[in-house]
C-alpha positions as CSV (number, residue, x, y, z in Angstrom):
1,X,-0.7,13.5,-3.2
2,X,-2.5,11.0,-4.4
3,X,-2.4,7.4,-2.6
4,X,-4.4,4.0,-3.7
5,X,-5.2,1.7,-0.7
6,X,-5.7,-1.7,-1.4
7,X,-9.1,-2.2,0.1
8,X,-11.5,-5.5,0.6
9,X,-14.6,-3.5,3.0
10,X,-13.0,-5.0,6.0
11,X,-12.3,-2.9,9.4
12,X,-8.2,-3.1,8.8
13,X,-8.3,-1.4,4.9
14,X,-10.7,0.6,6.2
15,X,-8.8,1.8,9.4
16,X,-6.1,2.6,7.2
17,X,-8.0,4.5,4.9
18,X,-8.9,7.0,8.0
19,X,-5.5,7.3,9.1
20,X,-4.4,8.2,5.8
21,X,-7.1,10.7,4.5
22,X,-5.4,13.5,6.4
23,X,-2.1,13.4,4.2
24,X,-3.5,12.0,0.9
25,X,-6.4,12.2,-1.4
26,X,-7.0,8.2,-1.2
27,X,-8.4,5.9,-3.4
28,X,-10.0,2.7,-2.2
29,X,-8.4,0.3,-4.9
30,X,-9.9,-3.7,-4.9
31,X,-7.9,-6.2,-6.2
32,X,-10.1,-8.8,-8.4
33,X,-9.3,-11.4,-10.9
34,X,-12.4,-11.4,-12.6
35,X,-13.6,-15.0,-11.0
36,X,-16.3,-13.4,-9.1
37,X,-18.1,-10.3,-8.4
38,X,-17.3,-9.9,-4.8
39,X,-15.4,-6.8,-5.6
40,X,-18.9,-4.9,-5.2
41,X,-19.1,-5.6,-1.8
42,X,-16.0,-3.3,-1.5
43,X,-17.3,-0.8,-3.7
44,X,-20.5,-0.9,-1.8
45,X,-18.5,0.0,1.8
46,X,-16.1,2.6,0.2
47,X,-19.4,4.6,-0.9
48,X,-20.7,4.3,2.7
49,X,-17.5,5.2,4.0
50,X,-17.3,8.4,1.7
51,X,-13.7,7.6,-0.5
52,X,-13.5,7.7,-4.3
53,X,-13.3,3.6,-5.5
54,X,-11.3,1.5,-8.8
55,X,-10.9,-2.1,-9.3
56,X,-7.4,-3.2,-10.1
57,X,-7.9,-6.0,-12.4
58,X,-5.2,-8.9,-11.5
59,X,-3.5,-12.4,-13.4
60,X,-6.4,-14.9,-13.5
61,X,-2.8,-17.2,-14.0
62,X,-1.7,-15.6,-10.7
63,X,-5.0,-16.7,-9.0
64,X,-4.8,-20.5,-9.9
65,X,-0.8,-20.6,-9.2
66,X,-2.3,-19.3,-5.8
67,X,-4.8,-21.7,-5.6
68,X,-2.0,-24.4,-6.8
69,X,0.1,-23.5,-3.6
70,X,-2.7,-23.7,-1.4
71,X,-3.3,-27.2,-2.3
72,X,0.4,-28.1,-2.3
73,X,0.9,-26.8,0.9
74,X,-2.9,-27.8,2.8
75,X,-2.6,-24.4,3.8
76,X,-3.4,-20.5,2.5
77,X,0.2,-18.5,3.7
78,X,2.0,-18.9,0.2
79,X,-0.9,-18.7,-2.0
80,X,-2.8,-15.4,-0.4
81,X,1.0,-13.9,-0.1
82,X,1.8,-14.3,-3.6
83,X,-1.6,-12.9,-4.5
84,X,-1.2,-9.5,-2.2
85,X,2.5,-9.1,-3.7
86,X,1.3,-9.4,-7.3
87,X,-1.3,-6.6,-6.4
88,X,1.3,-4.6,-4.8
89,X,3.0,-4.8,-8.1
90,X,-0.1,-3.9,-9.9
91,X,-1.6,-0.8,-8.1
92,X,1.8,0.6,-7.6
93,X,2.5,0.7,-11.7
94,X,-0.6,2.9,-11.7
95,X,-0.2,6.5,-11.6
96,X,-0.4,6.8,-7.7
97,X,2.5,8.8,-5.8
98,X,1.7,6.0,-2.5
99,X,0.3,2.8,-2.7
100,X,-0.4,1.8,1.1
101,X,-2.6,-1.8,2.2
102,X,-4.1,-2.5,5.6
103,X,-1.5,-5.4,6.7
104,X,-1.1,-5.2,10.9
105,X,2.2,-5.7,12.9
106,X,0.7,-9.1,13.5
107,X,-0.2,-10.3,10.6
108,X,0.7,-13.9,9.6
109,X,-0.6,-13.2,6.2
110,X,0.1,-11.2,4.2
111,X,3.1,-9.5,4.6
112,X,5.6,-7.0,3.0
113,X,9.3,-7.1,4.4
114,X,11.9,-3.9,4.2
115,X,13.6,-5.1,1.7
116,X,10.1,-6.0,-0.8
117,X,8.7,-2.3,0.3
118,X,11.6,-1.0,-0.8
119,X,11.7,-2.8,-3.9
120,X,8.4,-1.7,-4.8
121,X,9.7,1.8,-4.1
122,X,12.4,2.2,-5.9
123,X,11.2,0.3,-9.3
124,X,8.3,2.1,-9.3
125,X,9.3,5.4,-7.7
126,X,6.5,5.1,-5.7
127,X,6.1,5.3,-1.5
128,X,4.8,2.3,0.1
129,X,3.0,3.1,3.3
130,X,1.5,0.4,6.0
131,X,0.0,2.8,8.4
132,X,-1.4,-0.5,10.5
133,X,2.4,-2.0,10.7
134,X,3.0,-0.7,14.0
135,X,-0.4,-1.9,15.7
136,X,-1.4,-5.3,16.9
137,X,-4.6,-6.9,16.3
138,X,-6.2,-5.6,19.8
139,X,-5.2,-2.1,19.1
140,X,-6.8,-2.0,15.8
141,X,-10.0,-3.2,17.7
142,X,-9.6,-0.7,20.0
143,X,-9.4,1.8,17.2
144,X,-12.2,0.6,15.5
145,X,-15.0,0.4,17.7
146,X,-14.3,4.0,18.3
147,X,-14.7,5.1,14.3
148,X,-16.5,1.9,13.1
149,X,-19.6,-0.1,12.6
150,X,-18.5,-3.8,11.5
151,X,-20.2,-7.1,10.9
152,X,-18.0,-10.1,11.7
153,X,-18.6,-13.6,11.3
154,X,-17.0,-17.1,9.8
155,X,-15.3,-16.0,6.9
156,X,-17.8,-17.8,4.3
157,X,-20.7,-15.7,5.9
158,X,-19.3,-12.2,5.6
159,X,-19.2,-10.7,2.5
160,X,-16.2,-9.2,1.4
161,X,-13.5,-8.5,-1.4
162,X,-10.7,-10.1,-0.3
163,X,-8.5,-12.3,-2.0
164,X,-9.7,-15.0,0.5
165,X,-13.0,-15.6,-1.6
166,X,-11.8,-15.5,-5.2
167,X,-9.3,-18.4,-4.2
168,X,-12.3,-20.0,-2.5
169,X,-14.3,-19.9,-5.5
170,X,-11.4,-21.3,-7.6
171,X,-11.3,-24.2,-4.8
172,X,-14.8,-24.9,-4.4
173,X,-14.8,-25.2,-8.5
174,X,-12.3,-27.4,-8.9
175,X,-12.4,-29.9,-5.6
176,X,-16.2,-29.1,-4.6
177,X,-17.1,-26.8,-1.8
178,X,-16.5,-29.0,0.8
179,X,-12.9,-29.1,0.2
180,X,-12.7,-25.7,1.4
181,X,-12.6,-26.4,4.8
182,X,-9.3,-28.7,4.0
183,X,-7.1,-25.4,3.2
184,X,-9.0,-22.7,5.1
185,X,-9.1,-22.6,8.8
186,X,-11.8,-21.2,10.3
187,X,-11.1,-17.5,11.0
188,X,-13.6,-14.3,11.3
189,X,-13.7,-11.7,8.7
190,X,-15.1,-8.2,8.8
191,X,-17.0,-6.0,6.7
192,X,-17.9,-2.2,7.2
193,X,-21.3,-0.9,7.6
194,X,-20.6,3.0,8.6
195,X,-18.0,5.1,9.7
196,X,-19.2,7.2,13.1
């Protein structure tokens, strides 16, 4: 069966991918909206990690409604959560029998309830798999530094192909870079290097 993962080169995506590969033949799928070419950094790390790659082009009018919410709100929760369901919606229109993502039990951001999952199942006869839902943050770590190599830093030092930096650049672009720091608290991200 054939799954697309939506994948940014981080240790969570790429987690998944590995827990999956067993069951499906999985494509590491990137979400982009054409803003910037960090999509290559994912592209990059799914060659390293050894999984066939596709960029899912996305809205550019979904990225600056996101980027609209974000400044509305001070914060990034709406903005990156509207952005991970419209890609949802996206790769699950392709002609995949399972679209999956990397999201954790603990994740703030983004999410997918029961009731969305199923939505996306049953529009687009699709399954909807989150093999991370049932971990927490420390047993993904755990998991990972068995299987995984991983640079992590602040997240505008890691490079990466998340929706994070897209919405960043749109920021930075229309505010200056310096207003970053007014919407972004400072968190780590993580990007693959090799797979053990």
């Amino acid at each position: 069966m054939e799954l697309g993962l939506l994948y940014s080169g981080g240790k969570d995506s790429t987690l998944a991918a590995l827990l999956l590969e067993e069951f499906y033949d999985v494509t590491l799928v990137t979400a982009h909206f054409g803003i910037s070419d960090d999509w290559k950094h994912a592209h990059e790390t799914a060659e390293t990690v050894g999984f066939p790659f596709d960029r899912l082009e996305c809205d550019p009018d979904v990225a600056h409604e996101a980027v609209d919410l974000i400044r509305e709100d001070g914060f990034p929760r709406n903005g990156i959560q509207l952005v991970h369901e419209h890609a949802l919606e996206r790769l699950a229109a392709r002609e995949f029998d399972a679209i999956a993502d990397g999201t954790r039990r603990d994740d703030r951001v983004p999410t997918v309830s029961r009731a969305q999952a199923q939505s996306l199942e049953d529009r687009h006869d699709i399954d909807y798999i989150a093999p991370l839902s049932g971990f927490g943050r420390s047993a993904v770590d755990r998991l990972v530094e068995t299987r995984l190599d991983v640079t992590a830093g602040p997240s505008e030092e890691i490079d990466r192909a998340d929706y994070e930096a897209e919405l960043r650049a749109l920021i930075a672009a229309k505010e200056g870079p310096e207003a970053i720091a007014e919407y972004f608290p400072d968190h780590d991200q993580t990007s693959v290097t090799n797979v053990r």
